[in-house]
C-alpha positions in Angstrom: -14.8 -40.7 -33.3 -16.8 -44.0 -32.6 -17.9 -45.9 -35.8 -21.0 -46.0 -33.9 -21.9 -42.4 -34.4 -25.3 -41.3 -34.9 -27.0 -39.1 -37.8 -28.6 -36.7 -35.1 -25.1 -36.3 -33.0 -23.0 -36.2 -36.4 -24.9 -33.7 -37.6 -24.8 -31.7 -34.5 -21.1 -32.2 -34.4 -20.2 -31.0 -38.1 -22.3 -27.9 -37.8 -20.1 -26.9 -35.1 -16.9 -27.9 -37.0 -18.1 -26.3 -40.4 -18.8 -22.8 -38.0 -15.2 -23.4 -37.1 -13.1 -24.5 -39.9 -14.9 -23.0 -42.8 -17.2 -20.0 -42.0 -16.6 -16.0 -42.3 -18.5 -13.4 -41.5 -17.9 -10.0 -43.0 -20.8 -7.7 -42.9 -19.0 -4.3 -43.4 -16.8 -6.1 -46.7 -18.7 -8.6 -48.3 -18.0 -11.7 -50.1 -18.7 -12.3 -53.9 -19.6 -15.4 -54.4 -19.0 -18.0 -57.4 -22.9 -17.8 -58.2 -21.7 -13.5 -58.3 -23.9 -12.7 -55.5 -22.8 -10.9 -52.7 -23.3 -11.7 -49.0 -21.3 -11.4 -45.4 -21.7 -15.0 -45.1 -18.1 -17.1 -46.2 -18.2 -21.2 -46.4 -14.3 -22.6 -47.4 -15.5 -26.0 -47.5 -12.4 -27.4 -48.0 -11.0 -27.5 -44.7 -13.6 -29.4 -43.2 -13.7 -32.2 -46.2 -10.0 -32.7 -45.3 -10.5 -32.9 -41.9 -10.8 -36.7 -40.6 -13.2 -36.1 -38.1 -15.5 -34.1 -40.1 -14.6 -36.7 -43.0 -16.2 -39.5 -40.8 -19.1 -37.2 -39.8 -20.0 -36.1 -43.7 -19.7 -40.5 -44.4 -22.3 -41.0 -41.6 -24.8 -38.3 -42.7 -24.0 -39.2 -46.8 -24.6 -42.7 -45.9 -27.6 -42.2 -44.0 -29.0 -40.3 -47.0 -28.8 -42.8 -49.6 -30.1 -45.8 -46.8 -32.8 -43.6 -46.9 -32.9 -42.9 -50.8 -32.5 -46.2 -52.1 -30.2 -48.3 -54.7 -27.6 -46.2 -56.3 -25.2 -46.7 -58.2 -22.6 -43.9 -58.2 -22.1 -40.8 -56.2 -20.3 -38.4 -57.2 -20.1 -34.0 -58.8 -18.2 -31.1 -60.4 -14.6 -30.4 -59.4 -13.2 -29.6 -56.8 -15.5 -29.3 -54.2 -17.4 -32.4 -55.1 -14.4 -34.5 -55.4 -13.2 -35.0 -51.3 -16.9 -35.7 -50.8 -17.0 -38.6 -53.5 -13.8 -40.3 -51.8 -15.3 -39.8 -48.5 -18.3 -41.2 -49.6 -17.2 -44.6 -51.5 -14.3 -44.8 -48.7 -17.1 -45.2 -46.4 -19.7 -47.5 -48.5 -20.5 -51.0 -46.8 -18.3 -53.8 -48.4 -20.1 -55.3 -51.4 -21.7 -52.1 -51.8 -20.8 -51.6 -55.2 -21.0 -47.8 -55.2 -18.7 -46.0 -57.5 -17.4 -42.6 -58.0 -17.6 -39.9 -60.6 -16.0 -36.6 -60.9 -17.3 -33.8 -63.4 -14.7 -31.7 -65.0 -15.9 -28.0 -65.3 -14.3 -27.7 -68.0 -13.4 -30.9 -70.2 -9.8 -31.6 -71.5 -11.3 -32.7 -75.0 -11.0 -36.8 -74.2 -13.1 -39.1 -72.4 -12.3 -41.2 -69.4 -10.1 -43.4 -71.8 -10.7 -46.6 -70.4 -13.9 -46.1 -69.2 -15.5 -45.1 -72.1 -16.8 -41.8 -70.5 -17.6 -38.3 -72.2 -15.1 -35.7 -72.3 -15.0 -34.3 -69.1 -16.4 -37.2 -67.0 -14.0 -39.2 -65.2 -13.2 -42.3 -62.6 -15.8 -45.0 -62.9 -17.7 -45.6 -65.8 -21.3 -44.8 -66.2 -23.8 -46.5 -67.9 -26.8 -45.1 -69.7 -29.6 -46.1 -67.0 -27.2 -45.5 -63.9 -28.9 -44.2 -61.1 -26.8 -41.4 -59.7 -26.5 -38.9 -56.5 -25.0 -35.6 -57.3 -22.6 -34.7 -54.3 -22.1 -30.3 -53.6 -20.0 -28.9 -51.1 -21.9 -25.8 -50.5 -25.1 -25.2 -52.8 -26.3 -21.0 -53.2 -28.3 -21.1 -56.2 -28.1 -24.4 -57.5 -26.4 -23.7 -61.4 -23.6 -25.6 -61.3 -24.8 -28.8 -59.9 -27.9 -28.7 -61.8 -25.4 -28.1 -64.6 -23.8 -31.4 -63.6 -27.1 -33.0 -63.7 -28.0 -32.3 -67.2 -24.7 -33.9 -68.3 -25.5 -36.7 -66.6 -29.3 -37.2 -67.8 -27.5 -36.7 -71.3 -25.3 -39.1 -71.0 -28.8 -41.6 -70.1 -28.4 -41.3 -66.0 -30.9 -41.5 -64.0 -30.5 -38.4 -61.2 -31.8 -39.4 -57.9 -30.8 -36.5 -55.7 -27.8 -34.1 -54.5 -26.3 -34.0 -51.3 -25.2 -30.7 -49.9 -23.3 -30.4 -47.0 -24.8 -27.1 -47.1 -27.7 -25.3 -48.4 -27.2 -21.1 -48.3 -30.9 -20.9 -48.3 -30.9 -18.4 -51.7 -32.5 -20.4 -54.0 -30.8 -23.4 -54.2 -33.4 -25.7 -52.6 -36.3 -23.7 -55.6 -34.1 -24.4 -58.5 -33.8 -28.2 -57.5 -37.3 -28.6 -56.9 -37.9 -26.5 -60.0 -35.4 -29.5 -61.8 -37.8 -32.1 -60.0 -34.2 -33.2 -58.5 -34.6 -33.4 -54.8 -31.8 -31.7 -52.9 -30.7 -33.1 -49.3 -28.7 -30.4 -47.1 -26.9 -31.9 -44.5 -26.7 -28.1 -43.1 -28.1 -24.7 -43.8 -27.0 -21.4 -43.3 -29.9 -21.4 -40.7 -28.4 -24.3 -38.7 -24.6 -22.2 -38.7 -26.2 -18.8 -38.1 -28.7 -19.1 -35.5 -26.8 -21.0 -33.3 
């Protein structure tokens, strides 16, 4: 795909590649979900992160997202779905950009980041008290985990400037963030996969 690609046709494109690599629909046997709910509606994530098309695609829309929130200085979220999305997005930073990665351990090994002088449980680049940092989420249902991820981070003296979501399962997700005064930024919703 064209370096040249839009937000409106990348986003258009990855909704059809997210319906085709990563959902499943199972009305008559349910999915329980990591949140413990229980819904017919399936998102694997995972194959579309390591796909290089829809790679390219989630740099365009991430990208496009932060032009339009402002400075930051690291992107980044709790393992594992969190940690394709921070390679593809510092892969696909503009040269000189300066943005570096994080990833969140869910549960910490009981050392920092050694060198970098990072909490237990926080590793790859090091952050600063006063960093301004965008919370990455591969698929967001009611917002605990990242928001989880968040407080962490504001502990550690970050300043939290958002979370991108590649998508939002419309169950409460979007509330707890607003709740958290943290805006949240879906790149999909189940809406968009759905109602297609």
């Amino acid at each position: 795909m064209a370096e040249s690609t839009t937000p409106e046709s990348a986003r258009a494109t990855l909704a059809d590649r997210v319906r085709n690599l990563a959902y499943l629909y199972q009305p008559d046997d349910p999915f329980t979900l990591a949140s413990g709910r229980v819904s017919p509606h399936f998102f694997d994530m995972k194959p579309v992160m390591c796909d290089p098309e829809c790679a390219h695609l989630l740099g365009v829309l991430i990208h496009d997202k932060i032009n339009e929130i402002g400075s930051i200085d690291a992107v980044g979220g709790l393992e594992l779905g969190a940690v394709p999305l921070t390679g593809i997005a510092i892969a696909k930073a503009p040269s000189g950009s300066g943005l570096r990665g994080f990833i969140i351990r869910k549960e910490p090994k009981g050392r920092g980041g050694r060198k970098t002088g990072n909490p237990p449980g926080i590793e790859g680049s090091t952050l600063v008290s006063g960093d301004r940092c965008l919370i990455l989420e591969d698929v967001t249902t009611t917002g605990g985990s990242a928001l989880q991820a968040c407080q962490r981070l504001v502990e550690m003296g970050c300043e939290i400037v958002g979370c991108i979501t590649i998508l939002d399962r419309e169950e409460g997700g979007y509330e707890a963030f607003t709740d958290a005064e943290i805006p949240l930024y879906p790149l999909l919703t189940l809406s968009d996969i759905v109602n297609a």
